[in-house]
Backbone bond lengths (Angstrom), bond angles and torsions (degrees), N, CA, C in turn:
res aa  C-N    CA-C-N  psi(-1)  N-CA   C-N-CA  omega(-1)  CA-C   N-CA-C  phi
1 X - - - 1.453 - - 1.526 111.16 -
2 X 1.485 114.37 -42.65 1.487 116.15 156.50 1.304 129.78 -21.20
3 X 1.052 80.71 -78.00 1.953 106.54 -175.78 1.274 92.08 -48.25
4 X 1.714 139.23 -66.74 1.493 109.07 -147.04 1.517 98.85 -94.62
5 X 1.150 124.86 31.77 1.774 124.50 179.71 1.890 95.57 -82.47
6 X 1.820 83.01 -51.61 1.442 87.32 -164.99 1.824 120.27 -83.15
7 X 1.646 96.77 -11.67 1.473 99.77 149.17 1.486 124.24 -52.41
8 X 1.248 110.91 -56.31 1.749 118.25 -177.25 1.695 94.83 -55.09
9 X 1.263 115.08 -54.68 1.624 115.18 -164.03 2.210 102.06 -56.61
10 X 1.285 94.92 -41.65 1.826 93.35 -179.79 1.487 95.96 -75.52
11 X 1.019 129.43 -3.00 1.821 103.68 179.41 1.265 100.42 -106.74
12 X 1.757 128.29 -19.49 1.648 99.68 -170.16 1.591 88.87 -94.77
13 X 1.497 118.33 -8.07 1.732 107.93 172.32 1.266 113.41 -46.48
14 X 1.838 115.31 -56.14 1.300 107.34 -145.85 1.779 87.88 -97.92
15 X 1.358 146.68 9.70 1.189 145.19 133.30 1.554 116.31 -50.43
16 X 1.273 114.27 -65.31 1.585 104.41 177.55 1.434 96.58 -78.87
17 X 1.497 166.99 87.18 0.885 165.74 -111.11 1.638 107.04 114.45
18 X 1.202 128.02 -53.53 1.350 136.20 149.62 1.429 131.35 -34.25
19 X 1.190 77.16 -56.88 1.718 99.35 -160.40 1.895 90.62 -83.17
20 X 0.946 136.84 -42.72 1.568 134.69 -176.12 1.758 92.22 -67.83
21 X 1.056 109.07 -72.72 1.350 103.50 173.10 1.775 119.38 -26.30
22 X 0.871 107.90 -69.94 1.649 113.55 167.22 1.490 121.71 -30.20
23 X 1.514 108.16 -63.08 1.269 108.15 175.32 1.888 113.36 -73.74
24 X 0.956 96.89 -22.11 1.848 96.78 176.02 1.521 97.67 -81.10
25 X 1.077 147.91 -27.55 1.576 127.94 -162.08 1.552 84.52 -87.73
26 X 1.981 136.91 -57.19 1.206 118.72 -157.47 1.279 111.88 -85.39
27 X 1.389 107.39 23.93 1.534 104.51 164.45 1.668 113.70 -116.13
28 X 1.046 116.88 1.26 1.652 143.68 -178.76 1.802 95.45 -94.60
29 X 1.212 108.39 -35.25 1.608 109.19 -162.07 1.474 107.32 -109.43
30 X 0.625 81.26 -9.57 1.891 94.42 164.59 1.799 118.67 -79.51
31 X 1.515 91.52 -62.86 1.406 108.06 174.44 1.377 107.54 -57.51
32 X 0.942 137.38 -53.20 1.526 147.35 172.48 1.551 112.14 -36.91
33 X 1.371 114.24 -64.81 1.160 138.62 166.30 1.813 122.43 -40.38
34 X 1.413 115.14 -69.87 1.309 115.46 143.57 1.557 138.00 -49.62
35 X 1.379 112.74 -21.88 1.619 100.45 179.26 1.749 87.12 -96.80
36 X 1.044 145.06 29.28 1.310 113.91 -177.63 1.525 75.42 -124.51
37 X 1.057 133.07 -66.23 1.480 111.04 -178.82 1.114 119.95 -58.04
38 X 1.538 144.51 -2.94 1.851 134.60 153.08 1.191 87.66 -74.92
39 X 1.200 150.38 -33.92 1.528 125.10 -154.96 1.176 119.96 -142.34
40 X 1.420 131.61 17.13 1.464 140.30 165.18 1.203 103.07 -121.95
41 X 1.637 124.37 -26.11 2.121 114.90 -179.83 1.574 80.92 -112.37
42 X 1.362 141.35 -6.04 1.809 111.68 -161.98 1.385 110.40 54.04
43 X 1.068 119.48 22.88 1.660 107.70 173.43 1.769 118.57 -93.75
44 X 1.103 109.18 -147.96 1.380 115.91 169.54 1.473 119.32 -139.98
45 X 1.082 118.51 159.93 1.623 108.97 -151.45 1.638 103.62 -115.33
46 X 0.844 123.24 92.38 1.694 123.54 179.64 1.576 109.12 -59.77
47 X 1.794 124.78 105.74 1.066 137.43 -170.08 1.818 105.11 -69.47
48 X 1.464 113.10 -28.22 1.282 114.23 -156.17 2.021 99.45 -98.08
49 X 1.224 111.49 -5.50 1.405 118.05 171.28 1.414 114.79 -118.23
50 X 1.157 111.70 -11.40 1.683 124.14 -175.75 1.658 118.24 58.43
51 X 1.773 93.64 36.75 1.624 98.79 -174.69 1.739 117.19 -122.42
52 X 0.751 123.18 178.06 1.825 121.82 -173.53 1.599 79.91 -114.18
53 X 1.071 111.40 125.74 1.913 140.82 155.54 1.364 98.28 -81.10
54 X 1.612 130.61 137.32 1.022 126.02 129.27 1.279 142.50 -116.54
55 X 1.814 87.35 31.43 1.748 98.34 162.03 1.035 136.35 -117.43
56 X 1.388 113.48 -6.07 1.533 147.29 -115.45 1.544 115.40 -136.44
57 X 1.221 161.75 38.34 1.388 142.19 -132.64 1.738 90.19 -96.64
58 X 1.587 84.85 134.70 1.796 115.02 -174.99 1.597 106.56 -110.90
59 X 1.179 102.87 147.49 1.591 110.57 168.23 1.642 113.76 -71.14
60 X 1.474 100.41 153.38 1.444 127.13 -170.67 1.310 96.03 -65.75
61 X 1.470 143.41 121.53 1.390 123.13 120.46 1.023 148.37 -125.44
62 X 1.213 135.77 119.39 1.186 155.90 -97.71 1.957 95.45 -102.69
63 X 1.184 110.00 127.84 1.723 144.86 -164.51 1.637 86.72 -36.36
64 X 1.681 124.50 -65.63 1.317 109.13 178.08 1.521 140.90 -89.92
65 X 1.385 106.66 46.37 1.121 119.07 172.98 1.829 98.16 -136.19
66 X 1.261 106.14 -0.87 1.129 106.27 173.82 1.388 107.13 -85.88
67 X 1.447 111.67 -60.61 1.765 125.49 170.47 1.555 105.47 -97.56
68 X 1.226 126.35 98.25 1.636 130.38 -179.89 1.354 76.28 -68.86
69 X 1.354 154.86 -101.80 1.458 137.78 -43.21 2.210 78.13 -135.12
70 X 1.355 118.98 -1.58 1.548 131.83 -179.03 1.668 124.32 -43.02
71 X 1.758 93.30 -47.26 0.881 126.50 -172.17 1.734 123.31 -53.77
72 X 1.872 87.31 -73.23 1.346 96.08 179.01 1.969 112.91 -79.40
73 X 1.110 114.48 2.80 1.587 134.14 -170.90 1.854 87.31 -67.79
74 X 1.427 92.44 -67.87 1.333 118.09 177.21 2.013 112.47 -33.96
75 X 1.389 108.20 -51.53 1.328 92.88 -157.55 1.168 92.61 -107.57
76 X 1.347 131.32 -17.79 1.602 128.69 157.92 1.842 104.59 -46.02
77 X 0.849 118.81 -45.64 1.934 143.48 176.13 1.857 86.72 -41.84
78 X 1.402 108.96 -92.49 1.068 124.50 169.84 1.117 129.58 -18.17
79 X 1.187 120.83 -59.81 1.502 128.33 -156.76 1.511 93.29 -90.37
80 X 1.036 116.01 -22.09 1.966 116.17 -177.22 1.922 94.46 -85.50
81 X 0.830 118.64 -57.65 1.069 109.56 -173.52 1.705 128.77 -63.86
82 X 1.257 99.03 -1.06 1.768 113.28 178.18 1.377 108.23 -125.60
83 X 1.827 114.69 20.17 1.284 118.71 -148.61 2.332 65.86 -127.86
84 X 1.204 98.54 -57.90 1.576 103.85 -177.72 1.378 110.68 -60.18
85 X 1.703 109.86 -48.69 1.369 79.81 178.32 1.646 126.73 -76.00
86 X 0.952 94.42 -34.40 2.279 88.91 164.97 1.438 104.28 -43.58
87 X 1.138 151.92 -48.94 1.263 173.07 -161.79 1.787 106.05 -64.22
88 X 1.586 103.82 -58.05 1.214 97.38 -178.56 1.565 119.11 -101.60
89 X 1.402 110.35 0.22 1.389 103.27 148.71 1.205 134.93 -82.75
90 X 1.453 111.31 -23.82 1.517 124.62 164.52 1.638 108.88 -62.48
91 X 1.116 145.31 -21.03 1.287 167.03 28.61 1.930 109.38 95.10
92 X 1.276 74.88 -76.67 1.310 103.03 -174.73 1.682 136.03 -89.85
93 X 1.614 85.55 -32.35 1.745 92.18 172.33 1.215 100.23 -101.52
94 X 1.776 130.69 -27.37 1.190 123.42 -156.58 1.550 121.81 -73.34
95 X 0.923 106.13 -3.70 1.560 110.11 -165.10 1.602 100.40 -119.29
């Protein structure tokens, strides 16, 4: 009964573990992406094609209105993963 408690506990880890990961790399690669075209071409970065213009200057828009749904992805991410580990130490010492 052990064993598959802490099976369930390693699979929704590396699921919410995934999924944070996910939203942290395309928000890492984004940023990356935009500062190198403001500041390695001087161009401007067209949010709605995901391209650097360098003829063109585009309006700002801003990362969470780009991805609404980032946010709570994020602390749903979070909160499961500090939700398991209380879980599997309770788990683990409790018995």
């Amino acid at each position: 009964m052990m064993n598959k408690s802490r099976l369930g506990f390693f699979v929704f880890v590396i699921l919410a573990g995934c999924t944070l990961g996910f939203v942290t790399s395309r928000f890492l690669r984004e940023e990356i992406i935009v500062d190198h075209c403001l500041s390695a071409k001087h161009g401007s970065f067209d949010y709605a094609k995901m391209s650097c213009d360098l003829e063109e200057n585009h309006i700002y828009i801003p990362y969470r209105i780009r991805h609404p749904n980032d946010k709570r992805i994020t602390i749903v991410s979070l909160v499961t993963l500090a939700t398991l580990a209380l879980g599997y130490r309770f788990l683990r010492f409790g018995s």
